[in-house]
C-alpha positions as CSV (number, residue, x, y, z in Angstrom):
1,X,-23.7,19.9,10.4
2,X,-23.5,16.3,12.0
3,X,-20.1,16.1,14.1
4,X,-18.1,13.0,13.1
5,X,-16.3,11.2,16.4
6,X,-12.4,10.8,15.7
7,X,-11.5,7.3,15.1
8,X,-9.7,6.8,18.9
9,X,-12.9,7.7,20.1
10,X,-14.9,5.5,18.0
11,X,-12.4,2.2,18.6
12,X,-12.3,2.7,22.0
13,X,-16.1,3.4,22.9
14,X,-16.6,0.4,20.3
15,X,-14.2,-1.8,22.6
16,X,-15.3,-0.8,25.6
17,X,-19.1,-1.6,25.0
18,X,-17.8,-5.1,23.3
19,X,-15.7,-5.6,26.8
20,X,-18.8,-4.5,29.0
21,X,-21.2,-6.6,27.1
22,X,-19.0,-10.0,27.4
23,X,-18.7,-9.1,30.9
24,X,-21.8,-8.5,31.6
25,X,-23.2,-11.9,29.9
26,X,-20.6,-13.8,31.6
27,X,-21.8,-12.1,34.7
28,X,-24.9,-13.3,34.7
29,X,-24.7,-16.6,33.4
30,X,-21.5,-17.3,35.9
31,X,-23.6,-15.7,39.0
32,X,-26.9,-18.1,38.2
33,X,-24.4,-21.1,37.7
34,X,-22.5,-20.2,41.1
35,X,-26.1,-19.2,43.0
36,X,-27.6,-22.6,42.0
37,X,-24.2,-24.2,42.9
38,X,-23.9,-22.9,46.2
39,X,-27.1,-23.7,46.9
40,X,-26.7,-27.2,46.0
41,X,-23.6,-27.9,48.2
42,X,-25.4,-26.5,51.1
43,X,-28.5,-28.6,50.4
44,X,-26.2,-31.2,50.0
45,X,-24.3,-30.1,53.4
46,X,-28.1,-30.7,55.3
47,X,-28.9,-33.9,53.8
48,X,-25.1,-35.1,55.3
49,X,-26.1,-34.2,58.1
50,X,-29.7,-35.5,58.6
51,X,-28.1,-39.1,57.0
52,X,-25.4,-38.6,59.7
53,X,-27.6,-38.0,62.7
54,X,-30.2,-40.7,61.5
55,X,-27.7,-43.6,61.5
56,X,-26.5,-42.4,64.9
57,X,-26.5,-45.5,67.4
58,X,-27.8,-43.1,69.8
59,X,-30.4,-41.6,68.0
60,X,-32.2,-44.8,67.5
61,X,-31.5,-46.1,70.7
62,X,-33.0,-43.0,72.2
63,X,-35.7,-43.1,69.7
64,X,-36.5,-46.8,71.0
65,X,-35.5,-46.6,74.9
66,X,-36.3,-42.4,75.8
67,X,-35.0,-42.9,79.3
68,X,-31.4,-43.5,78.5
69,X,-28.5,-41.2,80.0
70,X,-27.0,-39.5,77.4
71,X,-29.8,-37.5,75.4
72,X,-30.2,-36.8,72.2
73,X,-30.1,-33.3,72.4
74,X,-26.6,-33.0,74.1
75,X,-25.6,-35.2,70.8
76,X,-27.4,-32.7,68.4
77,X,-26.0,-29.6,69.5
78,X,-22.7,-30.3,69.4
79,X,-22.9,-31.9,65.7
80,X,-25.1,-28.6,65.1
81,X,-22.2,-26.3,66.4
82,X,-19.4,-28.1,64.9
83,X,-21.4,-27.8,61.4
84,X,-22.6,-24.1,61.8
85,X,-26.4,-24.9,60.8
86,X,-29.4,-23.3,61.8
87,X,-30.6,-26.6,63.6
88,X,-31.0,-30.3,63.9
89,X,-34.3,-31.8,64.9
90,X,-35.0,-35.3,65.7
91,X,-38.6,-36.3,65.8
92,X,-40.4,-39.6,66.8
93,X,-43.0,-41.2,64.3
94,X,-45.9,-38.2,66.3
95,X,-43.6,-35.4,64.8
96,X,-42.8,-34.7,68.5
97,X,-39.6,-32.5,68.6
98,X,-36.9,-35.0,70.8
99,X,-34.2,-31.9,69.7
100,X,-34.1,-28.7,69.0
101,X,-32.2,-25.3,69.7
102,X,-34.5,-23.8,72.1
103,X,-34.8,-26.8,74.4
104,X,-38.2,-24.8,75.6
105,X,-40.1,-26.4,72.0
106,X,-38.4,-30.0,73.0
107,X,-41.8,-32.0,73.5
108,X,-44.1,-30.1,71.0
109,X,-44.7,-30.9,67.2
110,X,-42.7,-30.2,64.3
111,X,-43.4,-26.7,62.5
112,X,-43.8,-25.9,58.9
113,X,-46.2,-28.7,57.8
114,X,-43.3,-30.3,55.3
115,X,-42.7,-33.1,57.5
116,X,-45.0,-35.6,56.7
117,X,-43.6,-37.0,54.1
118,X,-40.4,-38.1,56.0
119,X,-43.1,-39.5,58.5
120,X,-43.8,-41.9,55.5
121,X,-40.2,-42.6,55.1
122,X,-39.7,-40.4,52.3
123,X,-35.9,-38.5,52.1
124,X,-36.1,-34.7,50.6
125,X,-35.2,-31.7,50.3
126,X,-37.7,-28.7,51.2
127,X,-38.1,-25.0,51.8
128,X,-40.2,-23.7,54.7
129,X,-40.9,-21.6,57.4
130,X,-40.6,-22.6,61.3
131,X,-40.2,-21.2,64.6
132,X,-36.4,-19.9,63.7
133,X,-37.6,-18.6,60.1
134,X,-37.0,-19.7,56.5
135,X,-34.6,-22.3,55.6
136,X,-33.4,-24.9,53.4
137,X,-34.2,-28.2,55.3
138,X,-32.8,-31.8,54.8
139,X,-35.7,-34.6,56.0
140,X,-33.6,-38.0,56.5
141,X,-36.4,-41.0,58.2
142,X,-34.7,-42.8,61.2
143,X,-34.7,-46.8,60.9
144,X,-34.3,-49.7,63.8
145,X,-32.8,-53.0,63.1
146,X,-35.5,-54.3,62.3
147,X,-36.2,-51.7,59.1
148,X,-39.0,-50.0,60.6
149,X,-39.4,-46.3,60.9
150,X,-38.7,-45.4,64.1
151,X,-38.5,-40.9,63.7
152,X,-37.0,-38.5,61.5
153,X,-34.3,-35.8,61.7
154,X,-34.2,-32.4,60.3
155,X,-31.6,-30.0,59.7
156,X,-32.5,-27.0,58.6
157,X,-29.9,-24.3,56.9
158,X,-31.1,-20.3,56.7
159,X,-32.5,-19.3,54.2
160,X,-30.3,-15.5,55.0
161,X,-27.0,-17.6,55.5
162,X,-27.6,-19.5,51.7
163,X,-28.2,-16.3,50.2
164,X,-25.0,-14.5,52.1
165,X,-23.2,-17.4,50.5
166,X,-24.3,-16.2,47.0
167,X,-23.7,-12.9,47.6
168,X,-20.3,-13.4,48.8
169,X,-19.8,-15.6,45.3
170,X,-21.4,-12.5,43.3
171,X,-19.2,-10.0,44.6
172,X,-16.0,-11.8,43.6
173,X,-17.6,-12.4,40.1
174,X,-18.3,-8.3,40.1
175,X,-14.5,-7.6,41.4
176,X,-12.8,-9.8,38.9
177,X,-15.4,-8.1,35.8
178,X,-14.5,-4.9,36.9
179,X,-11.1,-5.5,36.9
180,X,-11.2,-7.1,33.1
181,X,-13.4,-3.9,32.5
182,X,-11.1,-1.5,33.8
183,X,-8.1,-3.9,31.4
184,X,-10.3,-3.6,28.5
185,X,-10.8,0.1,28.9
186,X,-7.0,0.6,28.8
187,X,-6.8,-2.1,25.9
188,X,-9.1,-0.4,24.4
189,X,-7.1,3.6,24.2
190,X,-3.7,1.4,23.6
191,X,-5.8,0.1,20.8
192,X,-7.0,3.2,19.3
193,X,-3.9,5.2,19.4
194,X,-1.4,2.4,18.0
195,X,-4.0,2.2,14.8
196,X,-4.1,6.2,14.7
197,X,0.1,6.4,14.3
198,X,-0.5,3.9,12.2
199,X,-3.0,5.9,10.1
200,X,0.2,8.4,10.4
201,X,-2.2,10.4,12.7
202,X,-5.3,10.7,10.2
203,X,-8.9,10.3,10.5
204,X,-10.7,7.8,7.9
205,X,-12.8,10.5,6.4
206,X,-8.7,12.4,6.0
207,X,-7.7,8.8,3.9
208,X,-10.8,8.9,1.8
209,X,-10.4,12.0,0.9
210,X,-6.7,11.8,0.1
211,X,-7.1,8.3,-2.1
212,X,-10.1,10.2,-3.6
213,X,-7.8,12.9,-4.7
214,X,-4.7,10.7,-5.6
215,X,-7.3,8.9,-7.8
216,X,-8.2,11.3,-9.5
217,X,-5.0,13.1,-10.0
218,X,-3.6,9.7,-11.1
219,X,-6.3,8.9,-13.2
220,X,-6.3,12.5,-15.5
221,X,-2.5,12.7,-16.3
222,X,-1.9,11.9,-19.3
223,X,1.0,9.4,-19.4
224,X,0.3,5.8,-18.2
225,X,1.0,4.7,-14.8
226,X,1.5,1.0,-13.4
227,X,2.2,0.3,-9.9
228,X,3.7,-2.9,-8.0
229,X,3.8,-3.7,-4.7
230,X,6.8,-5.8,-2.9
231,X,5.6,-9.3,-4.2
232,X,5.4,-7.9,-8.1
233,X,1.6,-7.9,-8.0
234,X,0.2,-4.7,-10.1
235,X,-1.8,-2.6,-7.2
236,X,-2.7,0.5,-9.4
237,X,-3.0,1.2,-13.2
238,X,-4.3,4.2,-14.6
239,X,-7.0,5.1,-17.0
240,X,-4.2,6.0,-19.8
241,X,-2.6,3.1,-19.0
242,X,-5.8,1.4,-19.8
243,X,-6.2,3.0,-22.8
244,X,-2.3,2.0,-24.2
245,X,-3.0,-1.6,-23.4
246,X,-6.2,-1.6,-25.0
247,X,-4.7,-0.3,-28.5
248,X,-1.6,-3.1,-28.3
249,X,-4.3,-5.7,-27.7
250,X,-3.0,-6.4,-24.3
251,X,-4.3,-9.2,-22.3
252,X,-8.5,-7.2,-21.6
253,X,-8.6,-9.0,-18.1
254,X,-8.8,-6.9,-14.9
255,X,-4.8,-6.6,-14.5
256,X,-4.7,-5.4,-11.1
257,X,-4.1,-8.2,-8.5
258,X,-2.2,-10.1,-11.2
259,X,1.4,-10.9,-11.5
260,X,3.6,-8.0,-13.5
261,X,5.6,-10.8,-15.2
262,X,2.6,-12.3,-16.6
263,X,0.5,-9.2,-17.4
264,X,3.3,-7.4,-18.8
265,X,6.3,-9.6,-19.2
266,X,9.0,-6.8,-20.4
267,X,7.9,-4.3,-18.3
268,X,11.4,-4.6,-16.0
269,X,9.8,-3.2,-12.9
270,X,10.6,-6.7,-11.2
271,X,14.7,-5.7,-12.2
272,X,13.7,-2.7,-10.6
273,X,11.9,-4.0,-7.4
274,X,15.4,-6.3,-7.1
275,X,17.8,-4.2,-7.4
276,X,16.5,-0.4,-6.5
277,X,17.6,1.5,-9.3
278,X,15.6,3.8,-11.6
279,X,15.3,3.9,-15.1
280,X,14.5,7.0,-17.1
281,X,13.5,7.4,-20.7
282,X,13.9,3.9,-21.6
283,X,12.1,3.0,-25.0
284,X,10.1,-0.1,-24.4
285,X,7.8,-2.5,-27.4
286,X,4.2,-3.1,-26.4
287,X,3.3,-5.3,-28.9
288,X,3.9,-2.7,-31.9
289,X,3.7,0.4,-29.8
290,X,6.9,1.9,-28.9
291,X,6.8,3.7,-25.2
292,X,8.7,6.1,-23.9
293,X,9.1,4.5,-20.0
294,X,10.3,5.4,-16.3
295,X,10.8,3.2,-13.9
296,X,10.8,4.5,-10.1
297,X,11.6,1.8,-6.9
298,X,9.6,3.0,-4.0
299,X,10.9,3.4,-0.9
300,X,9.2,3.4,2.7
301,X,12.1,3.9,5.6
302,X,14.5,3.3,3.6
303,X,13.6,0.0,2.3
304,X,11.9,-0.7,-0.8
305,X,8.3,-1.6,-0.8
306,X,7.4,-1.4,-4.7
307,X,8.0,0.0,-8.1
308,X,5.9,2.1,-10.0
309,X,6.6,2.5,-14.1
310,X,5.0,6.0,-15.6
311,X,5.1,5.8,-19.4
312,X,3.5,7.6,-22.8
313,X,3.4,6.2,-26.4
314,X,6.5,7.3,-28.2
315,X,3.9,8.8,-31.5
316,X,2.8,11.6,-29.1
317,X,6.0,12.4,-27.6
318,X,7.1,13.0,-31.1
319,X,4.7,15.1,-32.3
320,X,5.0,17.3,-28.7
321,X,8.9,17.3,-29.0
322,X,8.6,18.1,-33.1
323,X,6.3,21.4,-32.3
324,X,9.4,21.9,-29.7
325,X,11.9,21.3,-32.1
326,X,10.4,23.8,-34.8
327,X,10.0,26.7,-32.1
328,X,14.1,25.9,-31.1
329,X,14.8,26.0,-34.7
330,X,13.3,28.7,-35.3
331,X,14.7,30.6,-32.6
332,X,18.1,29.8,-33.3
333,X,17.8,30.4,-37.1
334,X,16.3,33.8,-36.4
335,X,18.8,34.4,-33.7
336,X,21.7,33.4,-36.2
337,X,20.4,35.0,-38.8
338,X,20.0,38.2,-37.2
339,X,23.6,38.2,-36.0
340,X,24.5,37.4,-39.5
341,X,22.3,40.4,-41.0
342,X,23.9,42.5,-39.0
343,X,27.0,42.1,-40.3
344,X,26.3,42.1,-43.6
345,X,24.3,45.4,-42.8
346,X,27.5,47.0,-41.4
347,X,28.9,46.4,-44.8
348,X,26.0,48.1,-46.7
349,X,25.8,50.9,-44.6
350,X,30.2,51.7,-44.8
351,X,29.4,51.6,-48.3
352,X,26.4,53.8,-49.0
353,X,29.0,56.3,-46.3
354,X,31.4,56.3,-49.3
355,X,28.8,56.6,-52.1
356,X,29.7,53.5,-53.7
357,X,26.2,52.7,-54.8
358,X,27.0,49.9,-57.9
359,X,29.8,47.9,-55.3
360,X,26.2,48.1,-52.8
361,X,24.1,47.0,-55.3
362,X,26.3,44.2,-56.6
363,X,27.2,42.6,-52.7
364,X,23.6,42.8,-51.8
365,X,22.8,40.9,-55.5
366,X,25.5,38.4,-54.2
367,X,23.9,37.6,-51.0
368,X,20.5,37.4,-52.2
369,X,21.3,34.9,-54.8
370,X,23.8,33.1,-52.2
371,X,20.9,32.5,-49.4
372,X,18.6,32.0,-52.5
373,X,20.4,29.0,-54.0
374,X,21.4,27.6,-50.7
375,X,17.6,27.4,-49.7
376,X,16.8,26.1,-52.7
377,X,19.2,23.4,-53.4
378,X,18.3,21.8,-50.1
379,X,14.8,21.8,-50.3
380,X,15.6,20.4,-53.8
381,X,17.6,17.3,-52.6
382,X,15.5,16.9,-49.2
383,X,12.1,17.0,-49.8
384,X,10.9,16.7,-46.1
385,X,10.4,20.4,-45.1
386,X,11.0,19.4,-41.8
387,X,14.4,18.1,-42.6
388,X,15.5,20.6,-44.7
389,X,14.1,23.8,-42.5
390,X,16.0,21.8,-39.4
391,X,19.4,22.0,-41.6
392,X,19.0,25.2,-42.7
393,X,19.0,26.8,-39.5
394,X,21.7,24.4,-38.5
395,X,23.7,26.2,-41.4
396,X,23.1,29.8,-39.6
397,X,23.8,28.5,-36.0
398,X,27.3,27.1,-36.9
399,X,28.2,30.1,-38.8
400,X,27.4,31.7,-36.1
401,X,29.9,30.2,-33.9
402,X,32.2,30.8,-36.6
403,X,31.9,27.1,-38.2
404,X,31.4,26.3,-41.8
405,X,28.6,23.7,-41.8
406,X,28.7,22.2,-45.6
407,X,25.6,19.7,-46.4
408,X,25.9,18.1,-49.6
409,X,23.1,15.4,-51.2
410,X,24.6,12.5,-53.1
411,X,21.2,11.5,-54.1
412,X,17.8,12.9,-53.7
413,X,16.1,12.5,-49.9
414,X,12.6,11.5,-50.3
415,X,10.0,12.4,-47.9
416,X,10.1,9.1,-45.4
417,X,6.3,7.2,-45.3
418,X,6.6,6.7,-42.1
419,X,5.8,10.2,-39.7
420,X,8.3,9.4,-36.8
421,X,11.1,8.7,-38.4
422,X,11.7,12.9,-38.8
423,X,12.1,13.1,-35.0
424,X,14.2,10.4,-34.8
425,X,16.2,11.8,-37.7
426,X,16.1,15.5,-36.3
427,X,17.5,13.7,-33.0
428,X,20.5,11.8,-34.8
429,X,21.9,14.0,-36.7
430,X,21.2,16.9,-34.6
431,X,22.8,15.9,-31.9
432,X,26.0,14.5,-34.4
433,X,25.9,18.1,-35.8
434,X,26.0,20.0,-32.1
435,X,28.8,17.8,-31.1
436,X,30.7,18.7,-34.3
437,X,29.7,22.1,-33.9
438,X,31.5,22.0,-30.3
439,X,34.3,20.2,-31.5
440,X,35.3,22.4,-34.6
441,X,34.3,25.8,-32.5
442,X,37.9,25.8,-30.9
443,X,39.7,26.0,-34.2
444,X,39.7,29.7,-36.6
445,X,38.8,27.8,-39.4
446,X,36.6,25.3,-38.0
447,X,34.3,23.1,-40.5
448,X,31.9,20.3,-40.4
449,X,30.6,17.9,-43.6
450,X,27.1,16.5,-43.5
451,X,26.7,14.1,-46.4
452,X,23.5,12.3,-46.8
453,X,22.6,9.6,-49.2
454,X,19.7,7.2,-50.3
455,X,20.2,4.0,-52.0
456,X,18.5,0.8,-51.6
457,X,16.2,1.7,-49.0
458,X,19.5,2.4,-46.8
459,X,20.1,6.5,-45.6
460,X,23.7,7.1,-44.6
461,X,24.4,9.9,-42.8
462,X,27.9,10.6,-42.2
463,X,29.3,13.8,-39.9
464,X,33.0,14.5,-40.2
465,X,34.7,17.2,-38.6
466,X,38.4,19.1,-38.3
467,X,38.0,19.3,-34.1
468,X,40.8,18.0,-31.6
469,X,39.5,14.4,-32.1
470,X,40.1,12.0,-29.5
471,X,41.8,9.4,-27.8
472,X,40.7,5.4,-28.8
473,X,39.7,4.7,-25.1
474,X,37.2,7.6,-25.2
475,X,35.7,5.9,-28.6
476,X,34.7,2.9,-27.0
477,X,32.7,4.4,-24.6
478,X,31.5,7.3,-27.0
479,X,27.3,6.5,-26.9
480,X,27.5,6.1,-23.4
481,X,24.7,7.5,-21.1
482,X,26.4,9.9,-19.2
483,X,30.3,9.8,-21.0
484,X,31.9,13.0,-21.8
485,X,34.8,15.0,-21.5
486,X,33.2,17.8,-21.1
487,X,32.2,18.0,-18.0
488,X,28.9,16.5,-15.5
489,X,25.9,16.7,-16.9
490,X,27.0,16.2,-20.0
491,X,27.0,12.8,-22.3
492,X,22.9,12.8,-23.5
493,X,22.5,14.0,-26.4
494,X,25.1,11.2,-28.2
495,X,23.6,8.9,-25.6
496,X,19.8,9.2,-27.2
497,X,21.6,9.1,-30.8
498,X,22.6,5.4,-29.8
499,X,19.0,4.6,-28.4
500,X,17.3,5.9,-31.7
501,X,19.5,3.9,-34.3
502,X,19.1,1.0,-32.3
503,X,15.4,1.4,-32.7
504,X,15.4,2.1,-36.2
505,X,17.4,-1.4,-36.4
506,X,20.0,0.5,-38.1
507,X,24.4,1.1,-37.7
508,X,26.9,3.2,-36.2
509,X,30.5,3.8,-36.3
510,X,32.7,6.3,-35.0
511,X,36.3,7.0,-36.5
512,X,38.4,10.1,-34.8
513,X,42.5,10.4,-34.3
514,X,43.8,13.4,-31.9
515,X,44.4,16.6,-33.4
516,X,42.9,15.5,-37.0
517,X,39.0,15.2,-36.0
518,X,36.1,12.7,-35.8
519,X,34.1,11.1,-38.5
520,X,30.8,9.1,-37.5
521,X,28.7,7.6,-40.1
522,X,25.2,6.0,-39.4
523,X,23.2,3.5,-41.8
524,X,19.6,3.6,-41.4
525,X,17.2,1.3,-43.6
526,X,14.2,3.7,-44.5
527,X,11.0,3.4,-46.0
528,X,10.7,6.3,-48.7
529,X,8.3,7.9,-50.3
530,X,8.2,9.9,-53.8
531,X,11.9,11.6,-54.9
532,X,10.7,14.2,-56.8
């Protein structure tokens, strides 16, 4: 299995060759700049002092008149030692030495067979060996008065003493690279392990992986997800998001990288961005398609970085909560009904004890024909099964908290055309009926009135019942998310009453006095379909 190098090691081995090879190439280039350099200044040191010696007074007058007292050699020695060069040697026009450091070679010829060109008055620069080794020498032609060439001079600089000169250069250039090497080595771990904390500690194979799996996660729930960063650009949407904007014709461009308020103008994530706060279970239009939304701030360290909105069209979120609905109904009606079966079975057992069989056989007559012609009269007036199943075991559940629940039809209730509208009316008036329920339970002879009606394409729904009531300041906060007096966590179900008739476009009022009870009626406009 290949072993993968953690990412400090890789950003600091990566650094450190990019360090090393910048300070090697400056190396190099710096060292041949400084080497030729160096060698120029002490070419241009000889050539001073050949120029120097040959316009000496005394070196022409010697040059011209041997036989004078001071000699040229006392004069070239001391210029040699004051300059620290390897020699000075003044010739006459023969290339007879008249100088020279081992006063023994005074009086023989010049060595190295590169002075005849100064011997022709030439001035140059040259490289040769003589009898004190290699060096750098400086020829400089010596001129009377008169402009005629009267000798030469030499001064030659070792060829060991130009290259200590370079070396001396080099070895600074080496100290100060290691130095920036041994820098960019520390730069280079200070590097690594501020971009691993940064990482939180992971390795880039770790984030693949986890963006991989966040994808896909992301990308197989079923609701719809859109995410914003700080500057209310959309970073992230979902494949079912995809799919909901697609079916309200939503703008087809790419919409990540765009704008929220552009690409999705009512989506209030930029409320949420601003001021923090979530929103859950809003109902939100997308262009004909009512979704169910939530809206989340993200936070980072306290501070918010984002938003992210999850959301799911309203049509499935019925059909899920309706197969919910009918297994709650059910269980309560068979719950209720079973309590209530019970009782009544109490009473035909004490009298088949006493043997009174015709009494038996007329109560059990009576409540057969009872639950018969209460089934049938509502699924007379209200044709949706749904509806009239829903109410039914509405009836059992409030008798079962000793509360007369009447329902009475002033018309027939078609079967609504359009399918959503059953949740929405299971979610109205059950929630009105539980409340009433609640209310009426604290009295003996607590009752509740359900009347429905259908007239003009209007359904009025009106709950009335004999509880405690209450006071006018709790009415005008009565469909308030959260309001109750109750208790917390109480204050929803009234709440989502208010959100669905304001959906349905339709009315609401709510009547109640202390000690008397509460009436609320609610005006929907309806589509229906047959009556009968």
């Amino acid at each position: 299995m290949r072993t993968r190098w953690k990412l400090t090691t890789v950003i600091s081995l990566f650094v450190i060759a990019v360090v090393t090879v910048s300070l090697v190439v400056t190396d190099v280039l710096i060292s041949r700049h400084t080497s030729e350099e160096t060698q120029e200044q002490l070419e241009d040191k000889a050539r001073i002092i050949s120029r120097t010696v040959a316009e000496s007074r005394l070196v022409r007058e010697e040059l011209q008149t041997p036989d004078i007292e001071e000699t040229i050699q006392d004069y070239t020695a001391t210029i040699q030692q004051a300059s620290d060069v390897l020699f000075i040697v003044v010739m006459d026009m023969d290339g007879v030495r008249q100088s020279h450091p081992n006063e023994a070679l005074i009086g023989e010829r010049f060595v190295g067979g590169d002075e005849q060109r100064v011997l022709r008055g030439e001035d140059y620069i040259s490289v040769s060996e003589g009898t004190l080794g290699y060096s750098v020498r400086a020829f400089t032609p010596v001129w009377d008065d008169t402009g005629t060439q009267i000798g030469a001079v030499s001064t030659g600089i070792s060829l060991d003493a130009v290259e200590e000169a370079i070396n001396d250069n080099h070895q600074m250039i080496i100290f100060g690279s290691s130095i920036g090497l041994l820098l960019g080595i520390g730069g280079a771990i200070l590097l690594a392990r501020y971009i691993k904390r940064s990482l939180l500690g992971l390795e880039p194979t770790e984030i693949a992986r986890i963006y991989q799996e966040r994808d896909r996660m992301f990308q197989t729930v079923r609701e719809g997800i859109v995410a914003i960063d700080e500057s209310a650009r959309i970073t992230y949407v979902n494949k079912s998001a995809r799919e909901i904007f697609k079916q309200a014709g939503i703008d087809s461009r790419e919409p990540v990288g765009q704008l929220v308020s552009s690409y999705l103008p009512h989506s209030r994530l930029e409320q949420v961005l601003e001021t923090g706060v979530s929103e859950f279970d809003e109902q939100q239009d997308l262009n004909g398609i009512t979704i169910i939304v939530n809206r989340i701030p993200i936070e980072v360290n306290g501070q918010v970085v984002g938003a992210i909105s999850t959301f799911r069209d309203k049509t499935e979120v019925n059909r899920l909560a309706e197969q919910l609905t009918g297994v709650k109904l059910y269980a309560d009606s068979l719950r209720a009904q079973s309590h209530e079966f019970k009782n009544k079975l109490q009473v035909v057992l004490g009298l088949a004890e006493v043997g009174d069989v015709e009494d038996m056989k007329r109560y059990v007559r009576q409540l057969a024909e009872h639950q018969i012609a209460e089934t049938d009269r509502l699924t007379e007036e209200i044709h949706d099964p749904v509806l009239s199943g829903f109410l039914l075991g509405k009836i059992s559940n409030a008798k079962e908290q000793g509360v007369a629940l009447d329902v009475f039809c002033e018309t027939e209730i078609p079967m609504l055309s359009h399918g959503t509208m059953t949740h929405d009316l299971i979610t109205i008036i059950g929630n009105l009926l539980d409340n009433a329920i609640e209310a009426a339970s604290v009295h003996v002879e607590g009752s509740i009135t359900l009347d429905l009606s259908y007239v003009d394409d209007l359904l009025a729904i009106t709950v009335e019942d004999n509880g405690s009531g209450m006071e006018e300041e709790h009415l005008l906060n009565y469909f308030e998310k959260g309001h109750s007096t109750k208790g917390e966590n109480r204050g929803y179900g009234l709440y989502l009453v208010k959100q669905s008739v304001e959906a349905l476009q339709g009315t609401i009022e709510v009547e109640g006095k202390p000690g008397v009870g509460t009436t609320i009626q609610v005006v929907l406009p309806v589509e229906g379909g047959k009556t009968s």
